[in-house]
N, C-alpha and C positions, 0 to 999 in steps of 0.2 A: 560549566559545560561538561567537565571530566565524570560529576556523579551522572550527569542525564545518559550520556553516553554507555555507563557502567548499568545503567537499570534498563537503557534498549537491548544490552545484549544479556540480561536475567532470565528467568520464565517471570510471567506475573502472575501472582500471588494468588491465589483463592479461598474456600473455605478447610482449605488441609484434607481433604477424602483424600485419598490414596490411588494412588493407578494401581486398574484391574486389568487383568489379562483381555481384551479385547479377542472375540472370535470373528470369523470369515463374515458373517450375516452381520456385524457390525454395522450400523448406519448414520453417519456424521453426521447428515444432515435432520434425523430425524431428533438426534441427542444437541442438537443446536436450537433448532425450535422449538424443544421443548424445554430447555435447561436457562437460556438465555433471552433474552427482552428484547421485543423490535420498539428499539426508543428513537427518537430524532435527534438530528446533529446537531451540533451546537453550531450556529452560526448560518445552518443551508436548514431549516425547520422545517423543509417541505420534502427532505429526506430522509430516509429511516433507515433503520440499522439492526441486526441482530446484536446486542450489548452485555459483555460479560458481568458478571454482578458479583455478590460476596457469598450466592448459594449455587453460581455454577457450575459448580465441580467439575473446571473446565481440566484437572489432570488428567481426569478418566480420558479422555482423548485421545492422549499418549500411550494409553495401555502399558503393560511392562517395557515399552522400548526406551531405553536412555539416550537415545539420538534424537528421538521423537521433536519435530519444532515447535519452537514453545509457543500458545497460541495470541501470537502479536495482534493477529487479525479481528482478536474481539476487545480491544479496544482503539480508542484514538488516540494519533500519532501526528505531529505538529508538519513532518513533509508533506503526508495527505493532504491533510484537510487543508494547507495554506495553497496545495495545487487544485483542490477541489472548489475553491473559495476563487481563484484564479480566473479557473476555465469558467463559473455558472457567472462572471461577471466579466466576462472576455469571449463568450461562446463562438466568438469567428474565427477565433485560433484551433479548433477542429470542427466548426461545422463545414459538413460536405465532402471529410475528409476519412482516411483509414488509420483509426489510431490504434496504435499499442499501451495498455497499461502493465507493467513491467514491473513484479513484485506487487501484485494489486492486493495480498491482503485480502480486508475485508470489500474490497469491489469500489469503494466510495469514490477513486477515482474516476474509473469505469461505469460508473453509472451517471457520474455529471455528464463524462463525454457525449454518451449517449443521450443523454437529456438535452444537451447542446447541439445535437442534430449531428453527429460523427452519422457517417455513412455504414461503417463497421466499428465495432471496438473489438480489441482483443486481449482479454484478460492473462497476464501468466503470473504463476505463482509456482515455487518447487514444493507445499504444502499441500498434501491434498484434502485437510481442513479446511486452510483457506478458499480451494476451490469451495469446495461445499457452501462455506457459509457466504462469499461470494455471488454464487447462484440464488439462494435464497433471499440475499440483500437482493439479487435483479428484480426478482421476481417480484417481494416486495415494493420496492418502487415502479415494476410496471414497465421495465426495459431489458431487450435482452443481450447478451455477452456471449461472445465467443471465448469459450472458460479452456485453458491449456495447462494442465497439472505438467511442467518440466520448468527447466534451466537453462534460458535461451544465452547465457552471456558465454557461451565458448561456440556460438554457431553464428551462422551469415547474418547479416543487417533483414530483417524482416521485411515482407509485402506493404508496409505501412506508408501513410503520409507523416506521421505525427508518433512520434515516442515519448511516454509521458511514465517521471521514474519519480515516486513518493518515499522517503524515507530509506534508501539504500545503501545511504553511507553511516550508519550506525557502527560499522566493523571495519578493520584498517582491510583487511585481505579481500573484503566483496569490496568496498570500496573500488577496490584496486583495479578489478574485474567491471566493474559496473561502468567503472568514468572506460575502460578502454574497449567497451562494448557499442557503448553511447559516442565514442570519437567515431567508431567506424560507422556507425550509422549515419550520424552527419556527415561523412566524408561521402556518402553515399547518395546526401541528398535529403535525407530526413530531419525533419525538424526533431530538437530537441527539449524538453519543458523538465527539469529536474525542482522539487520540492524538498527544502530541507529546513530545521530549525537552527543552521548555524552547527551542527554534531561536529565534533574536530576533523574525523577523518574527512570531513566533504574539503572538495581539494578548490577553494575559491580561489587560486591565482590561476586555473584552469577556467572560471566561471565569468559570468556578467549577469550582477541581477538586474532583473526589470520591474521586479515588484515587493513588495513587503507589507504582512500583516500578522496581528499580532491574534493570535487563535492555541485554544486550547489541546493540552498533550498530556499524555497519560506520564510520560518519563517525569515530568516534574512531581509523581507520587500523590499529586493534593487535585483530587476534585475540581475543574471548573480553572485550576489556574492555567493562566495564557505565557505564551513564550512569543519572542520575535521570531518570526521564517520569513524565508524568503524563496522566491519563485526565480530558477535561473536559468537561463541558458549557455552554451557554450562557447567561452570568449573568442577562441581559435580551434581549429583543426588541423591535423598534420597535415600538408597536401594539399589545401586547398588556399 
C-alpha cells in the first residue's frame, strides 16, 4: 500500500518532452484532444475518456511552472472508478438529487452521476487541466457539469444533496482537510459517498464501507491490473 501511495503523489510519467514555456493564448483543452485518446473505461464501456498514452506529452501542460499539478486526471485511479462503478449500479443514490463531485479529476465521476439522473452535478477540481479535460470527458459522453476550477475544503458545506469524493486521501495533509470538510457536510445534512483503494492515509476507523470491487488503477504501474476499493461512507459525525 506504501509504494501505491508513493506513485499517487509522483507526476506520471510520459514520453520525456520537456515543459515549454506556455503563453497567454494557451489552450488545454485543444492540447487535450489532440494529444490524448478518448478510449473507454474499463468496466463502464459505454463511457469514454480522454486517456494519457506514451506519446502525450502530457509535461507541456505544466509549462515552466514547478507547482504545476501533476496530470492525475488522464489516467485511472482505483477511488473513482470503484465510486463510478457504485453509483451506474446503485443510480438511486443520486438520482433526482444535487450532487457534488469533489476532486473530480478527469469528470468520470461526474458524468455517471449525471448519467444516473442527478438533477445537477457539480464538478470541482483546484486544476484547471482537470477542468478542461473534465468538460471535454462531458461532452463526450453527451452530459453536462457544472465545471468549478477552486478548493472548496476551507469553505461552507455546498448547495448539494449528495457529496461524492474519489481518490482524496492519496496525501496525509489533504487527507486531513478532505475527511474534515466531508464531517461538516454531513453534520449539515449531506450525504456522503467516499471512493478509495484502501491508500493509508484514508482514516477507515472514521468510515463504514458498504461496498467493494475490485477495478483497475493506474498506482499499481501495470496496465489493466486491479486492486480492491471500497466505497464508504461516514461512520459518525461530530454532533450528530
Amino acid at each position: 500500500m506504501h509504494e501505491k501511495t508513493e506513485r499517487m503523489t509522483s507526476a506520471p510519467a510520459d514520453d520525456g518532452a520537456q515543459p515549454q514555456k506556455r503563453t497567454s493564448s494557451f489552450d488545454a483543452s485543444a492540447f487535450i484532444a489532440r494529444n490524448l485518446r478518448l478510449l473507454p473505461v474499463p468496466g463502464l464501456q459505454d463511457i469514454q475518456l480522454y486517456t494519457a498514452h506514451s506519446g502525450s506529452r502530457l509535461s507541456r501542460l505544466g509549462g515552466t511552472d514547478p507547482e504545476a499539478p501533476a496530470p492525475y486526471w488522464a489516467y485511472g485511479w482505483g477511488g473513482g472508478a470503484v465510486l463510478a462503478r457504485h453509483i451506474a449500479e446503485n443510480p438511486h443514490l443520486v438520482r433526482g438529487r444535487r450532487v457534488l463531485d469533489l476532486g473530480t479529476g478527469s469528470g468520470i465521476v461526474a458524468i455517471i452521476a449525471a448519467r444516473a439522473g442527478a438533477t445537477s452535478v457539480v464538478a470541482a477540481d483546484i486544476d484547471e487541466n482537470a477542468i478542461a479535460a473534465a468538460r471535454l470527458n462531458a461532452v463526450a459522453n453527451g452530459v453536462e457539469l457544472d465545471l468549478i476550477h477552486a478548493d472548496l475544503l476551507d469553505g461552507p458545506p455546498p448547495a448539494v444533496d449528495v457529496v461524492l469524493a474519489g481518490d482524496l486521501f492519496y496525501d496525509e495533509a489533504l487527507a486531513k482537510r478532505a475527511m474534515a470538510f466531508l464531517e461538516t457536510c454531513r453534520a449539515a445534512g449531506i450525504d456522503v459517498l467516499i471512493g478509495d483503494p484502501y491508500r493509508v492515509p484514508l482514516p477507515t476507523e472514521k468510515l463504514r464501507c458498504i461496498a467493494e470491487y475490485s477495478v483497475p488503477d493506474f498506482g499499481l504501474g501495470r496496465d489493466g491490473d486491479e486492486v480492491r476499493a471500497g466505497v464508504f461512507s461516514l461512520a459518525t459525525v461530530p454532533g450528530l
